[in-house]
N, C-alpha and C positions, 0 to 999 in steps of 0.2 A: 569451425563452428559457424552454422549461419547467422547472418542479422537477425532473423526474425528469434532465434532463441537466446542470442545474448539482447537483446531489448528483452524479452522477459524475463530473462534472467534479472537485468537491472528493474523490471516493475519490481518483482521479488524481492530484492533487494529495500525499494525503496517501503513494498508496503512491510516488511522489516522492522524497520525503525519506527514506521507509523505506530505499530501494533504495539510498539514500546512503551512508544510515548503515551495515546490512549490509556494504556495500562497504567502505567504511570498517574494520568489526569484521573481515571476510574480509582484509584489507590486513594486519590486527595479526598477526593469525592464520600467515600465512605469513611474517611476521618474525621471527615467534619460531619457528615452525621445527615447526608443527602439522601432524601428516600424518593425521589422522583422518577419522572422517566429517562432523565439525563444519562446516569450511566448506564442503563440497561442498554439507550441509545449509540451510545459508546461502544459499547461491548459487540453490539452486531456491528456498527459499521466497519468495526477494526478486525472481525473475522468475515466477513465480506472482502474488503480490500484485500485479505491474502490471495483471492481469488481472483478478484475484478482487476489486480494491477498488473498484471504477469501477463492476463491476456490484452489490456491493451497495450502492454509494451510487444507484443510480437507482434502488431499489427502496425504499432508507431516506430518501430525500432531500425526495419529498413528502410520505410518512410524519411527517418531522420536522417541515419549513413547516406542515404541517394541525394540529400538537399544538402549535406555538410563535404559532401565528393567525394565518398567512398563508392564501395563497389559490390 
């Protein structure tokens, strides 16, 4: 597997649990009774990041292995 796809694999990864969490905070949010633009704001950034984190992890990912001395 090369560097550049397990970094995005691990962006993936990380935007992941973002999307969770968000979900999560968007869940609290219309509990208590939030009509703003908070979660709407929420809700895209957190399907944005599935996309935006994967591609910079393929681009930071062999970046990082070459500065930590991999190969």
């Amino acid at each position: 597997m090369s560097l550049a796809l397990i970094g995005a694999l691990v962006g993936l990864a990380f935007a992941i649990v973002e999307y969770l969490i968000f979900g999560a905070l968007i869940a609290k949010a219309e509990r208590r009774g939030d009509r703003g633009n908070g979660p709407k704001v929420l809700d895209a950034m957190r399907k944005a990041q599935l996309v935006v984190f994967p591609i910079i992890g393929w681009f930071v990912g062999p970046v990082f292995a070459d500065v930590m001395g991999g190969t």
